[in-house]
C-alpha positions, 0 to 999 in steps of 0.5 A: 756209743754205748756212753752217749746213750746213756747220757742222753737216756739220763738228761731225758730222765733229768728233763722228764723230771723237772716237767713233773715237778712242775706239773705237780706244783701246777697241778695243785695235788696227787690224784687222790681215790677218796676224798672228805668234802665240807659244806658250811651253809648260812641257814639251814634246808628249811630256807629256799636259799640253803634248801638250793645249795644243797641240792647241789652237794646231794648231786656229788653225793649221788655221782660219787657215793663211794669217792666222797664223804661229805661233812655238813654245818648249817645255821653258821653266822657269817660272823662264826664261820672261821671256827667251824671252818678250821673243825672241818679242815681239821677233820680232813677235808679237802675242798669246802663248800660256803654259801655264807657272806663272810671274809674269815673264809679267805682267813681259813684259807691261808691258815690251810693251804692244802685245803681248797675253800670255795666261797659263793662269791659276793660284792664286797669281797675282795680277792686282791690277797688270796691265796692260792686254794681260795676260789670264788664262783656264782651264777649270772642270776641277773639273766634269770631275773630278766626272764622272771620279769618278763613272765610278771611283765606278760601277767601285766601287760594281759591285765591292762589289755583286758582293763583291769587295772590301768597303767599308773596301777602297773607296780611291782614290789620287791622284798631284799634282805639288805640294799647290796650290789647283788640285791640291786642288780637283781631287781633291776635286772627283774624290773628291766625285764617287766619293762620289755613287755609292759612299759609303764610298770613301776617298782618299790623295794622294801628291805627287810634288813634280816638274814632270814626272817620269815615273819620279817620279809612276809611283813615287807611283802604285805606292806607291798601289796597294801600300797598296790603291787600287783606283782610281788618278788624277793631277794630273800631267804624264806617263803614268807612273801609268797604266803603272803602273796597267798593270803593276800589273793583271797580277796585281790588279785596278786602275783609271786615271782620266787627265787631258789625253788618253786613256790607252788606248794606254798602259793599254789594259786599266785606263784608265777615262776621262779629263778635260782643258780643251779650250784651243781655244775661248780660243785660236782667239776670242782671237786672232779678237780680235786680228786684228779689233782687239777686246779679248780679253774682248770676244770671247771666249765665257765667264765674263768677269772684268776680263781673266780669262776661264773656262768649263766643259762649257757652252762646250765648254772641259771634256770627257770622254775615251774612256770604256772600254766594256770594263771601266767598269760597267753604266750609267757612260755615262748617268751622265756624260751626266747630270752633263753635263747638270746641269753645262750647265744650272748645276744641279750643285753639288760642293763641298757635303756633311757635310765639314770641309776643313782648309787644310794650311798652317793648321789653324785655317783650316777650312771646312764645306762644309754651307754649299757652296763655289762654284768659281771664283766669283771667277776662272778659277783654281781656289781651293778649297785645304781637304783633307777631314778623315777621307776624304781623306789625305796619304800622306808 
């Protein structure tokens, strides 16, 4: 008797073993009490773009001030990040944060591999080769560009009801760094929202071709207005299109839609409203993650695909920003609050309409978008890459 126990007592023993080895492979790492955390930004806080991300690494830092120490680079090229990069990891850290457009992250990360590298997730990358601690994560920013839409559509729509302008005058200009995926869909994604509210508006889209270039995209957005835009917004890093938009009021009427902060301060009179992706729910879970000894999908709250994780208003990752009560039309706010809504819900869908997209790299490659679009479907990064034919066009 006193035999049969202690065998069965040593195979429990044997069993309990092989199931922790196996979480703990699992499980990624030992829970661990204190930890380096390194944030590797493209610009730096003096941008809206960077200002935004990190407001998410000083909410970690507020939550834990005593579990983690955070390490900062700013001003990184997207052509320079592996060495600083490798420097960060070097000096103990366990999870990186970048907000930087760059394929030698991946590179890092499998030179490292007990450190995890999380990139915001862009178009062109490609996780078919990533290893393990490589993760990718964004918002669903499209949702946040509908809604900002339709408070410029209600500015619109408030203008022709009241005769001041007429309906071939409706037109709203767009500032974009580079004509990628993720600059595409966000503009159309903007302009479809102006559109369910006043239909006859139009778009032109300016690219300033510059990383950040305050002078640079301030020049693309006065450009814009002196061909008649009403309504200026922009997929870029500086506050130089809302200045303009400032500038530009004192003697004709023009509206800014912001994106990664509020742009009250800098345009008190013509800022509308503005969208950003709030980084702080990835960030904060992530590294929740890491301190308990998880792999980061495993705990982070969103749409999980392999190590790619997103969300939208549902989760807290979209957001609207001060909605300027002084000048937004009657009835704006309960019109955002009810796109909110439908987004939460899942009731809302953009990217359908009587619209032709043509691809601008290849104008055989159309899409009709009567047979809708789902946005990221298949990832955090933002796919939809079709400028629409006759509502939508590329100023030079």
């Amino acid at each position: 008797m006193k035999r049969y126990n202690l065998t069965a007592a040593a195979t429990a023993l044997a069993v309990l073993a092989l199931f922790a080895a196996a979480n703990f492979t699992w499980g990624a790492s030992p829970v661990k009490d204190v930890i380096k955390v390194g944030f590797l930004y493209e610009n730096d806080e003096s941008t809206p773009y960077t200002y935004n991300f990190a407001l998410a690494q000083r909410a970690l830092e507020n939550q834990y001030p005593d579990r983690v120490e955070t390490i900062v680079k700013s001003n990184v090229l997207a052509t320079e990040t592996e060495e600083p990069l490798r420097e960060m990891a070097r000096k103990g850290c366990a999870v990186i944060f970048t907000n930087t457009d760059s394929n030698q992250v991946m590179q890092a990360a499998k030179d490292f591999p007990a450190v995890q590298f999380c990139q915001e997730s862009y178009a062109d990358l490609s996780t078919a080769d990533a290893p393990e601690n490589y993760h990718t994560f964004n918002g669903k920013i499209y949702q946040g560009w509908y809604v900002s839409g339709i408070a410029a559509g209600m500015k619109l729509k408030e203008m022709l009801d009241a005769g001041e302008i007429t309906a071939d005058q409706a037109l709203v200009g767009f500032v974009s760094s580079y004509p990628t995926a993720e600059a595409i869909s966000g503009y159309t994604a903007f302009l479809l929202g102006v559109r369910s509210v006043a239909k006859d508006a139009r778009m032109l889209v300016k690219y300033s071709h510059t990383g950040s270039s305050y002078s640079q995209e301030k020049a693309c957005a006065k450009e814009l207005i002196d061909m008649g835009c009403i309504v200026i917004s922009q997929h870029t890093h500086t506050i130089g299109p809302a200045v303009a938009c400032e500038e530009a009021s004192e003697s004709r009427k023009v509206f800014h839609v912001g994106y990664n902060q509020s742009m009250l301060d800098v345009a008190p009179t013509t800022a509308l409203i503005s969208t950003r992706v709030n980084w702080t729910p990835y960030v904060v879970q992530a590294v929740e993650a890491v301190l308990a000894g998880k792999r980061i999908e495993q705990a982070v709250d969103g749409d999980v695909r392999g190590n790619d994780v997103g969300a939208g208003f549902e989760k807290g990752w979209v957001e609207m920003l001060d909605l300027n009560t002084l000048i937004a039309a009657e009835g704006t706010q309960e019109q955002v609050n009810r796109a909110i809504a439908a987004f939460k819900k899942g009731s809302l869908d953009v990217f359908r309409g009587d619209y032709i997209g043509v691809d601008p790299e290849n104008s055989t490659d159309v899409y009709d978008l009567s047979a809708g679009y789902m946005e990221n479907q298949q990832s955090s990064a933002p796919t939809f890459h079709y400028v629409l034919r006759d509502v939508i066009a590329i100023v030079r």
